[in-house]
Every structure is written in C-alpha cells, then in structure tokens.
C-alpha positions as CSV (number, residue, x, y, z in Angstrom):
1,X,-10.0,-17.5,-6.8
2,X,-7.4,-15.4,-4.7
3,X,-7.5,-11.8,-5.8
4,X,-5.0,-9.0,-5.0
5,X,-6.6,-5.8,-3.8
6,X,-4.5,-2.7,-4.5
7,X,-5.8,0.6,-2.9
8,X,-4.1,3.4,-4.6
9,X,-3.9,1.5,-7.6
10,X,-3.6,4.2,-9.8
11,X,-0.5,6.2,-8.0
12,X,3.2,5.6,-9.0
13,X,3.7,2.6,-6.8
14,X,0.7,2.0,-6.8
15,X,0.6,0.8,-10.5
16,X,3.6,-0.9,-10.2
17,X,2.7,-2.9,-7.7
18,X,-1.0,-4.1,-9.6
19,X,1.4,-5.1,-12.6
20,X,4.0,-7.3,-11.2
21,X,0.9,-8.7,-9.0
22,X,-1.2,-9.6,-12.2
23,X,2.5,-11.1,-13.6
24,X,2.4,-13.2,-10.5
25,X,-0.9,-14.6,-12.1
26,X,-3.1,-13.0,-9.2
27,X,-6.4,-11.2,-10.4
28,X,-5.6,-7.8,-9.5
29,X,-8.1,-5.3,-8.2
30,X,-7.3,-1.9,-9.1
31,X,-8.5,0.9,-6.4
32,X,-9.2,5.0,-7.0
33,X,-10.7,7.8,-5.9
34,X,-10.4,10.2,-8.0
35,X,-8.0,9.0,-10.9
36,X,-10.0,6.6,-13.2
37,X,-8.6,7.9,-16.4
38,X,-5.2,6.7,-15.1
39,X,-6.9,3.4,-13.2
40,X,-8.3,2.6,-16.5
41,X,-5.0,2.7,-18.5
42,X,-3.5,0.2,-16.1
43,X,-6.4,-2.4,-16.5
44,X,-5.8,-2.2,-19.9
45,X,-2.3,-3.0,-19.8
46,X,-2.8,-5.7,-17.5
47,X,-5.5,-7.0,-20.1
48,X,-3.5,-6.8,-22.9
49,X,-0.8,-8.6,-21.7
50,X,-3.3,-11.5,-20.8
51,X,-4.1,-11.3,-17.3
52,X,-7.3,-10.2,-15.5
53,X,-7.7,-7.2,-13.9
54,X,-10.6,-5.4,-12.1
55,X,-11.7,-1.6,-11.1
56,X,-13.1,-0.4,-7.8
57,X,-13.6,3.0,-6.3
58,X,-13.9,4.0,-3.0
59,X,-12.8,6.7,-0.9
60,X,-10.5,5.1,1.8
61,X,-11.6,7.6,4.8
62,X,-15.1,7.1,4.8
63,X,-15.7,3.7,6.7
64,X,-19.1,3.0,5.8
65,X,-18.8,3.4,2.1
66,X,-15.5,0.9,1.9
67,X,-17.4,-1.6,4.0
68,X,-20.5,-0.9,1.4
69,X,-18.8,-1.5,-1.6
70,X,-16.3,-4.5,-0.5
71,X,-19.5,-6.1,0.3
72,X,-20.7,-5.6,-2.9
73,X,-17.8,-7.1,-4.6
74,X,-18.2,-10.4,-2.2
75,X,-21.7,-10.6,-3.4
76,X,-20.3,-10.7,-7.1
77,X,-17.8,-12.9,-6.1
78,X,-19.3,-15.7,-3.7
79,X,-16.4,-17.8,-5.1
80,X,-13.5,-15.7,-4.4
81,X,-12.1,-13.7,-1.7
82,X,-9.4,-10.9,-1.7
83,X,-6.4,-12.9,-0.6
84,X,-3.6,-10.8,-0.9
85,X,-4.3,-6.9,0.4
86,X,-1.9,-3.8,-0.4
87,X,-2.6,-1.1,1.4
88,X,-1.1,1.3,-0.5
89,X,-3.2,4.8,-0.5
90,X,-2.1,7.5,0.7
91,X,-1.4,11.4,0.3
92,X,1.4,14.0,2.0
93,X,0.7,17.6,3.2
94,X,3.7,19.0,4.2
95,X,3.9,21.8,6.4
96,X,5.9,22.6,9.4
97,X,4.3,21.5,12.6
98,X,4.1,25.1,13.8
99,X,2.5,26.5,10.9
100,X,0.1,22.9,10.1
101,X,-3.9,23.5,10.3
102,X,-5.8,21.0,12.0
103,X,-7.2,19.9,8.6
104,X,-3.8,19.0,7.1
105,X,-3.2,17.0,10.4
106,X,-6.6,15.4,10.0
107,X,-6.7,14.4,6.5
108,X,-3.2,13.0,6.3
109,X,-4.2,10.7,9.0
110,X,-7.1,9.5,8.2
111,X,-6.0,8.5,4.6
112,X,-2.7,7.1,5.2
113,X,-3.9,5.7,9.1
114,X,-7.4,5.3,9.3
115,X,-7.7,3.4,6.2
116,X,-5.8,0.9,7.3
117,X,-8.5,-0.1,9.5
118,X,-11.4,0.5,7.2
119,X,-9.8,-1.8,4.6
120,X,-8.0,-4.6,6.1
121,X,-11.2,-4.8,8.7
122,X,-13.7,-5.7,6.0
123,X,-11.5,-8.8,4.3
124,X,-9.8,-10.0,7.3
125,X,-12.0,-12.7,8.3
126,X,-12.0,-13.9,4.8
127,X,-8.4,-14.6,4.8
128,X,-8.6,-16.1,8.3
129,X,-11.2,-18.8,7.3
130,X,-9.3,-19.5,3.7
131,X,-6.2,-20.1,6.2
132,X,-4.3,-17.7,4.0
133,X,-3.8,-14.7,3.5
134,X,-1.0,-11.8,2.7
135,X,-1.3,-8.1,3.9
136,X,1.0,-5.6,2.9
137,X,1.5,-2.0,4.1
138,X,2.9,0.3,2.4
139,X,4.8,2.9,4.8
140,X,7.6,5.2,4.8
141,X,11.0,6.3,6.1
142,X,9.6,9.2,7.2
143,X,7.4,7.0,9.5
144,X,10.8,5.5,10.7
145,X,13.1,7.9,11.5
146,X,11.2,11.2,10.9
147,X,11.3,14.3,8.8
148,X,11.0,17.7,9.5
149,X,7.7,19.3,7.9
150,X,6.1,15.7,7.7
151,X,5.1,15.2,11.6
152,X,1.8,14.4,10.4
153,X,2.7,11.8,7.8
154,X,5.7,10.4,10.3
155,X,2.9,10.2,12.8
156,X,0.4,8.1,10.4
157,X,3.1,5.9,8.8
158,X,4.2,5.3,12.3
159,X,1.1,4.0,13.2
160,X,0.8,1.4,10.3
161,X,4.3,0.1,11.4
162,X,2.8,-0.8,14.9
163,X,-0.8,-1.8,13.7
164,X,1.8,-4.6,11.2
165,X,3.7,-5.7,14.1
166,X,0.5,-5.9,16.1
167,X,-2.0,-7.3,13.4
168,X,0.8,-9.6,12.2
169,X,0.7,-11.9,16.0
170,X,-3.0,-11.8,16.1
171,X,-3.2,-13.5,12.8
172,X,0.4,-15.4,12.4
173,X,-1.7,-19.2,13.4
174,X,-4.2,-18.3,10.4
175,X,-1.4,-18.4,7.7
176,X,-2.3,-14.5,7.4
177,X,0.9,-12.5,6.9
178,X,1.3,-8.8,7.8
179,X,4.0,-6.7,6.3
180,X,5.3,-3.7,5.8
181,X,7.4,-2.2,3.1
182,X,9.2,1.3,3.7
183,X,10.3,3.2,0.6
184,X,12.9,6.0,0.6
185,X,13.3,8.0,-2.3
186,X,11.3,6.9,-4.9
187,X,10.9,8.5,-8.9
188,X,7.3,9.2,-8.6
189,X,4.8,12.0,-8.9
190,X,5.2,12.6,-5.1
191,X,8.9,13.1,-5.4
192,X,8.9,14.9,-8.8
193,X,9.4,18.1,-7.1
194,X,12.5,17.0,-5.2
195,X,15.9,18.3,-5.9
196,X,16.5,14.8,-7.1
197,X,20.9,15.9,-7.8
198,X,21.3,17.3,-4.7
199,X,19.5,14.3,-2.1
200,X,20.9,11.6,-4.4
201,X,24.3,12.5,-2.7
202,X,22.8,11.8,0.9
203,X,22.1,8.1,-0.6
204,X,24.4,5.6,-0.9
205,X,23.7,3.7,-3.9
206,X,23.7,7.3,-5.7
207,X,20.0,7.3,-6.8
208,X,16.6,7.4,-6.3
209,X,14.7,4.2,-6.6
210,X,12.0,2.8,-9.0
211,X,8.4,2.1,-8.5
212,X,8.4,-1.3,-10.2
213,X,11.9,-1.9,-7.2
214,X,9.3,-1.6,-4.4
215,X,6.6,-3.7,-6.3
216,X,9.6,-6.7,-6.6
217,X,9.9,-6.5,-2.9
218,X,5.4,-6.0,-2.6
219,X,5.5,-9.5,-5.0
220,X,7.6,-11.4,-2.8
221,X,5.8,-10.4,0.5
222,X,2.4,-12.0,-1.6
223,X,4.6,-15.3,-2.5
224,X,4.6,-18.2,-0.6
225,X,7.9,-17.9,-0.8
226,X,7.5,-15.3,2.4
227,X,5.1,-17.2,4.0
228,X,7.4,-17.5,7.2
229,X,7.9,-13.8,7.6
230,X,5.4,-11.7,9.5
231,X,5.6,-8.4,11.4
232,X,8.2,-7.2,9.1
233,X,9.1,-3.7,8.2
234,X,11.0,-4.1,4.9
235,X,13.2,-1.0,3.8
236,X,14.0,0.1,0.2
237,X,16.0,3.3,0.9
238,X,19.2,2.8,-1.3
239,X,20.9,2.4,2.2
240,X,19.6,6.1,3.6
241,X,18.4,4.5,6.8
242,X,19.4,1.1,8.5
C-alpha cells in the first residue's frame, strides 16, 4: 500500500492536510512530538469517517532517532512504503535579527531546515524503486520575499525552496515529484495572535486563508493529476505576493 506521511500532523495545517489526504483514500500517517492529545483526536476522525489512519512520534531534529523509528515502521510494514511525504513541521521564533540568540537561530533551523533532510532521506529510495513517489514541502512567504523579525525562519524556508528545486531534478526520471507549497496568511494557532483586521487590508482577496485551502492545493500536489509538475513553489497568499 502507498501511505502518506504527514510530519506535523497535529498543527493547523498540519491536520488539514492528514484529512483531505485520508479523503483521497491514502493511509495517512499522523506525525508529533509533543501533541498526542491533539494527534489522537485526528486519527479518530479519520477513523470514523472510514479511512485508516496511523500515529508516529518523532522529534524531527534528531537524525538518528527519525532514521530509528522510520525503520521501525518499514519493518511493520514490508508491504508498504510511504509514498507520498509532507513535510510539514515546523516552529517560528520571532525576534529581530539584532536582538536573536544563537539558540533561536539554531532551533528554527534545524526544525523547519534540517528536517527536511532527516525525513525525506530515510524514504527516498523507497519511492525511487516503487517509480513513484510525491514530496511536498511546506514553506512560507516569509521564505520568499522576507519579513522583518523572521530572518531566521526566511533563512530556513528559503532553504527548503532550493533543496525542492534541487531534489525535484535529481529525482524527476523516478516519477518522484518535489514540491513546494507557500502559505501567506493562514487562520491558525500560529497566526492567532495577528491583528487579523488590520493585515487583511494589505491582502487582496480581503482575508486570511483556511487550513483545509492549503490542504486542497497539498491533495493535488499528491494526485496523479500533478504528476507532470516538479520543482514547483506553489503560493496561497490571497494575492500578497506574486
């Protein structure tokens, strides 16, 4: 069977994405660190709603123990491989650069950069024998065009975009796709905070977007519907940056 790993499964997008994935008939692998409560609830739903779904737990940094336990699941699974990745984790420490600790610099880019490589490392060769496989990044405007107090999140983000376009040649023959997709202002915990009113009016569709909007976009990246677009960075910014 082809499963669909999520990493930050449990996060705003992040659960969006593991529900439109298991609609899409994909056995969805739900990935956390810290939030099982919330990880949990989403199985659940997927569950009830008839389709399977799966936990695993990981922290994204650490190389060895994301090698350790993908390996584990291949040994439960020696009939299945992870077919469709999302690389979705990822955290935000704003600061100004002037002010920012090494530690703020360090963390944000290992979790949002460096896992890249720990993940999509351990299942690539998978995909590359099954001749198929779909890999989607999840990024950021701020890794686009830049915003002030987020150097270190611009710089991580940044680096996924050119690890897609990269990764994406290496593998195009394969039928492995590598994509990106760039949310703007999205209604999640991460943006709760925001003076939602008063950016709204920098956007021109007037709003911020939805979670399940960018997991529409993350479903057709995993279609084969999109299997003849690779190296892509796709936004969904209400029109804040083309």
């Amino acid at each position: 069977m082809r499963y669909a790993l999520v990493t930050g499964g449990s996060g705003g997008i992040g659960k969006a994405v593991c529900r439109k994935l298991a609609q899409m008939g994909f056995p969805v692998i739900i990935h956390y660190h810290k939030n099982e409560a919330i990880a949990r609830e989403v199985k659940e739903e997927i569950e009830t709603a008839g389709n399977h779904a799966e936990l695993i737990s990981f922290d994204v940094t650490d190389t060895q123990q994301v090698k350790t336990t993908l390996e584990a699941w291949k040994e439960k699974h020696e009939n299945d491989y992870i077919a469709v990745l999302v690389n979705n984790a990822g955290i935000s420490k704003d600061e100004l650069m002037v002010w920012m600790e090494k530690e703020n610099w360090r963390s944000v880019i290992d979790t949002n950069l460096n896992s890249f490589y720990n993940v999509t490392s351990g299942l690539l060769k998978d995909m590359i024998t099954s001749k198929f496989g779909r890999i989607i990044n999840m990024v950021s405007l701020s890794g686009q065009k830049g915003l002030p107090g987020q150097t270190n999140y611009a710089a991580a983000k940044a680096g996924v975009i050119g690890a897609t376009k990269a990764l994406a040649q290496e593998v195009g023959k394969k039928k492995v796709t590598v994509n990106a997709v760039a949310p703007g202002y999205i209604r999640t915990e991460m943006t709760q905070e925001l003076d939602e009113k008063e950016l709204k009016r920098l956007i021109p569709v007037n709003r911020f977007g939805t979670p399940e909007e960018v997991a529409e976009t993350v479903g057709f990246l995993a279609s084969d519907g999109a299997s003849y677009i690779t190296g892509e960075v796709i936004k969904i910014n209400g029109g804040l940056y083309t």
